[in-house]
C-alpha positions as CSV (number, residue, x, y, z in Angstrom):
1,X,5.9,-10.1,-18.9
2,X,4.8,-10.3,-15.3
3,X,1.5,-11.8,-14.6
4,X,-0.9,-9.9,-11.6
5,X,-3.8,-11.6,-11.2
6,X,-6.4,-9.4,-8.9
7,X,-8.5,-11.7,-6.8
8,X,-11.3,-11.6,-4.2
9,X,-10.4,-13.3,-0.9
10,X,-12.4,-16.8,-1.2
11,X,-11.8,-17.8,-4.4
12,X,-9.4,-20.4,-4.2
13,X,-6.5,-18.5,-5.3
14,X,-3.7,-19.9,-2.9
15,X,-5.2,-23.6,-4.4
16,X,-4.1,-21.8,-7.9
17,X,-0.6,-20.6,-6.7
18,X,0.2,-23.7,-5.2
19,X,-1.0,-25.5,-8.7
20,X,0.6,-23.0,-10.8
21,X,3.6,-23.4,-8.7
22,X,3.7,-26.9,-8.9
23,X,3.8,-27.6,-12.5
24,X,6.3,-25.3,-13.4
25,X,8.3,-26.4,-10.8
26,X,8.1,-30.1,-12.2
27,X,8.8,-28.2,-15.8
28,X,12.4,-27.4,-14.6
29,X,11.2,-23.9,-14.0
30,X,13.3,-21.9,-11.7
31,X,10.8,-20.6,-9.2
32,X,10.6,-19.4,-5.5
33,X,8.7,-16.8,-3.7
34,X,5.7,-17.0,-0.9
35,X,2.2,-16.6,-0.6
36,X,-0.2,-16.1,2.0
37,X,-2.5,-18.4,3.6
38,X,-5.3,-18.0,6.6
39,X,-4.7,-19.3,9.9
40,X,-7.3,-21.2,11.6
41,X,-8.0,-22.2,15.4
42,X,-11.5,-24.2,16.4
43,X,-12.7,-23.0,12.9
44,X,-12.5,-19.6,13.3
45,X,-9.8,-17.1,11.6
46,X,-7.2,-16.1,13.6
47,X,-4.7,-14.2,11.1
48,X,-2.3,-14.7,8.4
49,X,0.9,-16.4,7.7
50,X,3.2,-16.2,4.7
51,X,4.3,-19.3,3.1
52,X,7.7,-19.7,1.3
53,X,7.1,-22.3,-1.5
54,X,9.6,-24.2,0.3
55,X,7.3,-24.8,3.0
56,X,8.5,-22.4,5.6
57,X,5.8,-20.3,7.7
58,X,6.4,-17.1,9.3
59,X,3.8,-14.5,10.6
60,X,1.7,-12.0,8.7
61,X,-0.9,-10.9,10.7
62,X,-2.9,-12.0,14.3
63,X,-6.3,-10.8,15.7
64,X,-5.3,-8.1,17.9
65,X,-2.0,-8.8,19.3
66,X,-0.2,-5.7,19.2
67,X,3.2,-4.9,19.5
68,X,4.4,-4.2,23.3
69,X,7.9,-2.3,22.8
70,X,6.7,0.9,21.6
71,X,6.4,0.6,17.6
72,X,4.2,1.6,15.4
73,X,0.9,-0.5,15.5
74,X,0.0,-1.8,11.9
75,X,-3.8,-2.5,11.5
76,X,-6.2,-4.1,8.6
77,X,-9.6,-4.1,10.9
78,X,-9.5,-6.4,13.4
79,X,-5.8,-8.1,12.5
80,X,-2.4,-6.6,13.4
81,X,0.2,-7.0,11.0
82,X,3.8,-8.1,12.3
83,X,6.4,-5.7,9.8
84,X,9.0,-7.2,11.5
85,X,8.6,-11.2,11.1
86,X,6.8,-10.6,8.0
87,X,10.1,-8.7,6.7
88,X,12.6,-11.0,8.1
89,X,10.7,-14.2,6.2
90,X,9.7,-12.7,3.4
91,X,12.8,-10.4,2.4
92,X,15.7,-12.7,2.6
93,X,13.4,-15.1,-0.1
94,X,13.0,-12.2,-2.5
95,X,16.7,-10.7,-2.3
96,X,17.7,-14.0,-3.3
97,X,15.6,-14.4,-5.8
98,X,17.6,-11.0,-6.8
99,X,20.8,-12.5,-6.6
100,X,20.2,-15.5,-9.0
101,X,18.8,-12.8,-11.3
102,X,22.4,-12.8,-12.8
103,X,22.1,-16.3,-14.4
104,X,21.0,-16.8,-18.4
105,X,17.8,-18.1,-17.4
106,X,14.6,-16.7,-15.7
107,X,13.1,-17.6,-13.0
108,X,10.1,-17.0,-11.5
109,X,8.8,-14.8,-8.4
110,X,5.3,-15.7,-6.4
111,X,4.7,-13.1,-4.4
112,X,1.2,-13.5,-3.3
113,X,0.1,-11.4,-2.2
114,X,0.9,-7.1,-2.8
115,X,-1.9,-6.3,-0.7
116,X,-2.9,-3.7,2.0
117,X,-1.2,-5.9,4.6
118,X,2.2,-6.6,3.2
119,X,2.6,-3.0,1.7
120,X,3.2,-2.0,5.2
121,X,6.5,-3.0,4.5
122,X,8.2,0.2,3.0
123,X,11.1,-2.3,2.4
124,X,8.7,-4.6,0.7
125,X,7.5,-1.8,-2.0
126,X,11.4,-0.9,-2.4
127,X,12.8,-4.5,-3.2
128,X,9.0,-5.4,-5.7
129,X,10.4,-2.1,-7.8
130,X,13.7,-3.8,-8.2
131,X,12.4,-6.9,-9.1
132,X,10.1,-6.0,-11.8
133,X,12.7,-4.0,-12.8
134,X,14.9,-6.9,-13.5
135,X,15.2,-8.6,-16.8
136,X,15.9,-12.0,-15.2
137,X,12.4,-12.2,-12.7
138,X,9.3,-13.0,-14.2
139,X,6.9,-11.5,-11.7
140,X,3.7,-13.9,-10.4
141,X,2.0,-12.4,-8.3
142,X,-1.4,-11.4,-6.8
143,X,-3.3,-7.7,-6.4
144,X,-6.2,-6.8,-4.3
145,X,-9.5,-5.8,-6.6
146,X,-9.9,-2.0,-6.6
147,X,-12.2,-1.3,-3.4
148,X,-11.9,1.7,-1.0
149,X,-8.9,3.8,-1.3
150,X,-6.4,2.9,-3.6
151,X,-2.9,1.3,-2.7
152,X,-0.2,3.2,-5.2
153,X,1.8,0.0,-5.4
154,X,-1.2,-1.8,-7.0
155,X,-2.4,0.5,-9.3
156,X,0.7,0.4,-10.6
157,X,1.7,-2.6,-11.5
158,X,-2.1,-2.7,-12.5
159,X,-1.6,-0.2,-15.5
160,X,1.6,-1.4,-15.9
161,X,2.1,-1.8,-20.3
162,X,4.6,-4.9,-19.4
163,X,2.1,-6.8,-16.9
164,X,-0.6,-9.1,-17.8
165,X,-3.6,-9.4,-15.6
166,X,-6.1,-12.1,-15.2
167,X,-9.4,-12.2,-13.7
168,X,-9.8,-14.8,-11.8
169,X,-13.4,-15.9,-10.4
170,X,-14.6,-18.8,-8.5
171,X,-16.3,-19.7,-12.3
172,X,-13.3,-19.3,-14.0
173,X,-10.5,-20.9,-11.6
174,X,-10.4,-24.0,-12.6
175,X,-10.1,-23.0,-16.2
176,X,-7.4,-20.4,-15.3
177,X,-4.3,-22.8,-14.3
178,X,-3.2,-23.8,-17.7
179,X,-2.9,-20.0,-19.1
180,X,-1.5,-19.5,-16.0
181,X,1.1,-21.4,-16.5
182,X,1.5,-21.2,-20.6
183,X,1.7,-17.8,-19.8
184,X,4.6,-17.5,-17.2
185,X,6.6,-20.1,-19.7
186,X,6.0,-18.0,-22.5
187,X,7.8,-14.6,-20.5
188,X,11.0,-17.4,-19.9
């Protein structure tokens, strides 16, 4: 069963993937995937990079740079999103994670998050349907709270019979991680 956990920006939940991660990666759990984390200059928010749980960095989003050969410009208020590093980081993690979908055992897929940014990426929404349409990818992964208009992707996998989602608030986070992680090990 996939886990989507919807989540408010400022809770801690890149702390939780990176937790999450963590201990099921020391549980022999096969797991890969990326999340998202804030960049920062002289304390102040300058956009977005995505974060393969390898380590690697590649860029989400930047306070108004904008794209200078023509394309279409992708805006969330004041950040521009970059479709085209985004895709070539992110997509090449997630097909793989495709590829080894052929062994005996699960493995698990962080993709955090499938959000207004990243669903940009038409290639994005087509490779998430294949993936939770797999029988070898257990699917953890982050959704936007309901605010504004809807995003089709996320309401969804939100309503979604096969997904479980948690709640997760800055009360409950710390209290979250283990059935987090009881959770994914239960769907592998």
């Amino acid at each position: 069963m996939p886990l989507a956990i919807p989540v408010v920006s400022g809770i801690g939940k890149t702390t939780l993937i990176h937790k999450a991660s963590e201990a099921l990666k020391s549980s022999g759990t096969p797991i890969d995937g990326f999340y998202t984390e804030e960049v920062r200059q002289g304390g102040k928010r300058i956009g977005f990079d995505v974060v393969t749980l390898s380590g690697k960095h590649g860029i989400l989003a930047r306070i108004g740079i904008g794209q200078s050969d023509g394309k279409h410009e992708y805006r969330v208020g004041q950040y521009v999103v970059d479709i085209s590093s985004f895709e070539d980081f992110v997509l090449p993690t997630l097909d793989c994670m495709l590829k080894n979908g052929n062994s005996a055992q699960k493995s698990v897929c962080v993709i955090d998050e499938i959000g207004k940014m990243e669903l940009f990426s038409q290639k994005l929404i087509f490779v998430v349907h294949k993936i939770f349409a797999s029988s070898n990818a257990v699917v953890f992964g982050t959704i936007p709270v309901p605010k504004g208009k809807p995003l089709p992707l996320v309401e969804e996998i939100r309503h979604r019979q096969d997904v479980k989602v948690l709640n997760i608030t800055k009360e409950n986070r710390d209290t979250m991680l283990q059935e987090i992680v009881t959770t994914i090990r239960n769907c592998i």
